[in-house]
SERO-4910 file (N, C-alpha, C, O; in steps of 0.05 Angstrom, whole numbers):
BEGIN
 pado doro    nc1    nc2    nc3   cac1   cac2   cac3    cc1    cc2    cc3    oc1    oc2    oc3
  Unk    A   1433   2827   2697   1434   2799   2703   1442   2796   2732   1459   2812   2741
  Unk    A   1433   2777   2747   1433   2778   2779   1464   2756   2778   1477   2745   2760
  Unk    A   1467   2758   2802   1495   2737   2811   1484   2707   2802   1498   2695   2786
  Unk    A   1470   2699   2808   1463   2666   2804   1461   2660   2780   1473   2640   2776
  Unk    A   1449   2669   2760   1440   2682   2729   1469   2664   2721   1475   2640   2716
  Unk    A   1489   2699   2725   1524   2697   2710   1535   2678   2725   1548   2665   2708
  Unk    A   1538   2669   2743   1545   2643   2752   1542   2613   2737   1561   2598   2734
  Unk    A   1523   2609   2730   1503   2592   2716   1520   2594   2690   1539   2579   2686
  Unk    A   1514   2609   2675   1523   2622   2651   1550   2607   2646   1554   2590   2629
  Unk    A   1572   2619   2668   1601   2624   2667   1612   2599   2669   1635   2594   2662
  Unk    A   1589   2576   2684   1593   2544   2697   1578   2534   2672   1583   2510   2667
  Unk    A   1564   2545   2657   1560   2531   2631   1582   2533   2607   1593   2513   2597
  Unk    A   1585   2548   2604   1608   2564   2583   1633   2535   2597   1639   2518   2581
  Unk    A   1645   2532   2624   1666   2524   2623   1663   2491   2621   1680   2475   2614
  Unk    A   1636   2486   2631   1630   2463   2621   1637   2454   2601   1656   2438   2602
  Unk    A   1623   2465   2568   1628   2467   2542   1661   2476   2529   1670   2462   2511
  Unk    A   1674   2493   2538   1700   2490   2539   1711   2469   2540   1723   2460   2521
  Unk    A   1707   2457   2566   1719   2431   2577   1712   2408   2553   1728   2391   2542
  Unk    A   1685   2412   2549   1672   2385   2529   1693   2394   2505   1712   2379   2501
  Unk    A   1692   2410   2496   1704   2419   2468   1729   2406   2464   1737   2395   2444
  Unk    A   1743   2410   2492   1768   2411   2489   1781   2379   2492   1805   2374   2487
  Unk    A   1763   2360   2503   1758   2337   2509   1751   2323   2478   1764   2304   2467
  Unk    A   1736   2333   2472   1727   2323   2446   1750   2323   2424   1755   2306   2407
  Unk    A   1762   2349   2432   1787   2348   2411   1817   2331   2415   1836   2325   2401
  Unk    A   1810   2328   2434   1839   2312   2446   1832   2286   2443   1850   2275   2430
  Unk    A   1813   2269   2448   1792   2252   2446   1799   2245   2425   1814   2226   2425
  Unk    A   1792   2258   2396   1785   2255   2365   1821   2246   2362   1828   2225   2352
  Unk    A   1841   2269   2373   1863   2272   2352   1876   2245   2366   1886   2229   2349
  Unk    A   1878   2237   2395   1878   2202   2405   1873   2188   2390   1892   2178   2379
  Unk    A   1849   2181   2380   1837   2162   2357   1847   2169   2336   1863   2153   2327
  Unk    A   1845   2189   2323   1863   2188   2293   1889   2174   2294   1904   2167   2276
  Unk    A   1893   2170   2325   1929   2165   2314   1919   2129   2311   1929   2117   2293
  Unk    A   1908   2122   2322   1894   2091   2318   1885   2091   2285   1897   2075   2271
  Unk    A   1867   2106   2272   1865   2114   2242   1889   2109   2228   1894   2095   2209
  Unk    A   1905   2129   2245   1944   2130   2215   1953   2109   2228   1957   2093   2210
  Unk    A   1959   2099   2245   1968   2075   2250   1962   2045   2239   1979   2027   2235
  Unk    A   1940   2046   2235   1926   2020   2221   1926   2034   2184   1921   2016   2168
  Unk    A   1928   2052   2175   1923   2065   2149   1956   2053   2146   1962   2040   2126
  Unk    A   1985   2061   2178   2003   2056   2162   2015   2031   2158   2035   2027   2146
  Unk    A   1997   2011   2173   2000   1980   2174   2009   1973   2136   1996   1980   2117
  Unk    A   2029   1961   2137   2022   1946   2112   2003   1938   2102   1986   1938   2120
  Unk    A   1990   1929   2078   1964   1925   2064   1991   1900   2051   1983   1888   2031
  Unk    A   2013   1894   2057   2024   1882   2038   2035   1859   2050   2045   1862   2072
  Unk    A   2035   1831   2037   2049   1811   2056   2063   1809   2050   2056   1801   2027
  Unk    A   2100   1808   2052   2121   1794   2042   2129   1779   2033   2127   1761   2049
  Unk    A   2147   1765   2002   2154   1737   2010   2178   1749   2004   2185   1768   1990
  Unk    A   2197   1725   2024   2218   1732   2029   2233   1709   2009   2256   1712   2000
  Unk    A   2211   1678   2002   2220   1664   1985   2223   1666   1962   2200   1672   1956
  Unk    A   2236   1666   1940   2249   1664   1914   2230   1644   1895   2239   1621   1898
  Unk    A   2211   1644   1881   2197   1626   1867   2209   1629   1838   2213   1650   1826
  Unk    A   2213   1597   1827   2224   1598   1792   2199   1605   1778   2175   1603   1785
  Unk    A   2211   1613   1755   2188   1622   1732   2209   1626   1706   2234   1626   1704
  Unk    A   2186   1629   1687   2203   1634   1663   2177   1666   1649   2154   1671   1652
  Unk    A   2197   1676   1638   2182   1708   1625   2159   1698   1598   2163   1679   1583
  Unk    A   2147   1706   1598   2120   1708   1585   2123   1724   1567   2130   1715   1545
  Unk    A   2116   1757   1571   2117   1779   1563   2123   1792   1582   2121   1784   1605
  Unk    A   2135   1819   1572   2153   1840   1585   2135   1865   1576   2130   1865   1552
  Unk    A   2124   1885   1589   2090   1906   1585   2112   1927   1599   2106   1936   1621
  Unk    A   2146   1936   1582   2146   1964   1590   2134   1987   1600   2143   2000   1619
  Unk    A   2117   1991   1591   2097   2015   1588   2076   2012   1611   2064   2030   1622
  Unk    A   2073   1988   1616   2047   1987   1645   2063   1969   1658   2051   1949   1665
  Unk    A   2088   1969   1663   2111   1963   1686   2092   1934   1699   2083   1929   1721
  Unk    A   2093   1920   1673   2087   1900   1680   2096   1878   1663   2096   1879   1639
  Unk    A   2106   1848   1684   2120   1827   1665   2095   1800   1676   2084   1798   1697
  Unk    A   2094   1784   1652   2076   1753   1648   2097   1735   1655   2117   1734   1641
  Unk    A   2094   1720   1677   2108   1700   1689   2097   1671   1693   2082   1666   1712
  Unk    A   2105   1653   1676   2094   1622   1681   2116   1620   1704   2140   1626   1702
  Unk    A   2100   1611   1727   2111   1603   1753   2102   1578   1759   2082   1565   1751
  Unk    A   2130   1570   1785   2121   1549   1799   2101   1557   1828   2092   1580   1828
  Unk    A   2098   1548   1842   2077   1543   1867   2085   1571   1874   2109   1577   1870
  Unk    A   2072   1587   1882   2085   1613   1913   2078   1610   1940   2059   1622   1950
  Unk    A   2093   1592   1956   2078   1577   1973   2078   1604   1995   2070   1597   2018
  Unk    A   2086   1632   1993   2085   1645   2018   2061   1657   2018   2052   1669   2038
  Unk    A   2043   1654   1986   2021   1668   1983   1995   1643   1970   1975   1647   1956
  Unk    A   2004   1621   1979   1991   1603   1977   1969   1600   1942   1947   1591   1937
  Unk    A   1992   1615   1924   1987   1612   1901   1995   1582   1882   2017   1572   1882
  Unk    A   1982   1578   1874   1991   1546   1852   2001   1561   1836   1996   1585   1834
  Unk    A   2021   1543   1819   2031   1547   1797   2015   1550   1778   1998   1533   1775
  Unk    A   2017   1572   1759   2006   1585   1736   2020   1603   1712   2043   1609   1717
  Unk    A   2013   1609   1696   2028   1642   1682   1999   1667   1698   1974   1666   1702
  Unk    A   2024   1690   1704   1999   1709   1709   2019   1732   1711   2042   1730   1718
  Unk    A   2004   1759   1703   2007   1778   1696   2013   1791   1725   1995   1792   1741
  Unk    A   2043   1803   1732   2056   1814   1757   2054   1848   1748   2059   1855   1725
  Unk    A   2049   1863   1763   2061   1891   1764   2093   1884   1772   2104   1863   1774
  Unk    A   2102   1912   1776   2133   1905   1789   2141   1932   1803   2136   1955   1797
  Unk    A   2156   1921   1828   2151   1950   1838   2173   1969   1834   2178   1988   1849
  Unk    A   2188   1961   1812   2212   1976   1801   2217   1976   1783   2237   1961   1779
  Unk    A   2207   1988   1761   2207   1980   1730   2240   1981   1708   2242   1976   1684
  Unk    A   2259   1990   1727   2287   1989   1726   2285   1952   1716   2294   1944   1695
  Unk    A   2273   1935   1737   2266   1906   1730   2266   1894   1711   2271   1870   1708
  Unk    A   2257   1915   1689   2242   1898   1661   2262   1907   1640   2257   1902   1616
  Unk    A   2285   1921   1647   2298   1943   1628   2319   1907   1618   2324   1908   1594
  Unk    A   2324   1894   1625   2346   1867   1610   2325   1852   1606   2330   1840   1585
  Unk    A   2294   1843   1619   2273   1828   1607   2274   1817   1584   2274   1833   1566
  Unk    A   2274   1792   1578   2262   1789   1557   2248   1756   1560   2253   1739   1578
  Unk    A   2225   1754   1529   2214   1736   1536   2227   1698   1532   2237   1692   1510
  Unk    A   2226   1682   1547   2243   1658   1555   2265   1664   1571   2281   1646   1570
  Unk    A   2272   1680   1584   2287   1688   1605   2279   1666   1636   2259   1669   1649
  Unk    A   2294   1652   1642   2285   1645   1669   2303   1656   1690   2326   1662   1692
  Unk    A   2272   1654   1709   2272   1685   1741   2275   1672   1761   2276   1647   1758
  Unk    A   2277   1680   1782   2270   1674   1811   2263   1699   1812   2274   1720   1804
  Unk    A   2243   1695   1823   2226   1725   1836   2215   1719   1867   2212   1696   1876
  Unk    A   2210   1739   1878   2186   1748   1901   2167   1765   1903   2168   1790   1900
  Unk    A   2145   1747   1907   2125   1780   1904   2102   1781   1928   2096   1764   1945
  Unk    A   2093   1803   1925   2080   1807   1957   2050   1826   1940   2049   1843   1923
  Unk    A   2031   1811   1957   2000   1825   1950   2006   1860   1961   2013   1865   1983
  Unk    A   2002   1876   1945   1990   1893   1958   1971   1914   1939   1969   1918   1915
  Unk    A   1960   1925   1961   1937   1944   1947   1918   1931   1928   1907   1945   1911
  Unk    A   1914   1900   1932   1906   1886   1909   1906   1880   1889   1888   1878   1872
  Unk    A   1942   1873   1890   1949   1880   1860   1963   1852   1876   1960   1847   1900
  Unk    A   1977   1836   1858   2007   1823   1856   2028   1839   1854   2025   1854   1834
  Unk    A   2049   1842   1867   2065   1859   1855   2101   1846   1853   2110   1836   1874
  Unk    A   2110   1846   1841   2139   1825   1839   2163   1855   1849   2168   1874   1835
  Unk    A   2171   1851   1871   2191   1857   1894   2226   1856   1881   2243   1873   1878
  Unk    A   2226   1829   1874   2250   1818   1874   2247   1806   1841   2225   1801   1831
  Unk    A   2274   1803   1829   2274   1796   1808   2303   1788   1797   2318   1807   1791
  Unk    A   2310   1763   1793   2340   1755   1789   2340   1734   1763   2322   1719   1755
  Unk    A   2366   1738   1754   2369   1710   1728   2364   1686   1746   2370   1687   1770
  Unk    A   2354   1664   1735   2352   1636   1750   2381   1626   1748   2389   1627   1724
  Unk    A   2403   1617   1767   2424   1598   1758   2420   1568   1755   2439   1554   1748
***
């Protein structure tokens, strides 16, 4: 192979190095934009306390039936509707005609009830 040939060669090779190594630093930059937005909440808070009274109490699928008033942080009307809960410790004094103040926050497309207290 002549000098100009391996020259060529050796300025190609570091070219491709360079791309490679660009590409990878490049990619693992953007992933952190990926886990960053993956670790954004999917969940909105309420920090407000809405009354309700117990429905049914679903031990077993850690879930309680709540006739509620308005949830104005989730721009829900008042209804009865079926809550997950995100601590099933929650449901262990449950029972049904119990009145709550609760909070609950959407996430993962669920309802999910946060907070959970006797009404005074």
């Amino acid at each position: 192979m002549n000098a100009p040939t391996l020259r060529s060669l050796l300025a190609c090779a570091s070219l491709l190095a360079g791309s490679a190594a660009f590409a990878a630093n490049h990619g693992a930059a953007h992933s952190g934009h990926h886990a960053a937005s993956a670790a954004q909440p999917a969940a909105i808070a309420s920090t407000d306390l809405t009354d309700g009274e117990v429905r049914r109490v679903d031990v077993a699928n850690k879930k309680v039936t709540i006739k509620h008033a308005e949830i104005k942080s989730i721009a829900m009307p008042a209804m009865t509707m079926v809550f997950q809960v995100r601590d099933p410790v929650m449901l262990d004094k449950l029972k049904v005609g119990d009145k709550v103040r609760f909070a609950v926050e959407q996430a993962n497309g669920a309802m999910v009830v946060t907070q959970l207290q006797p009404a005074q």
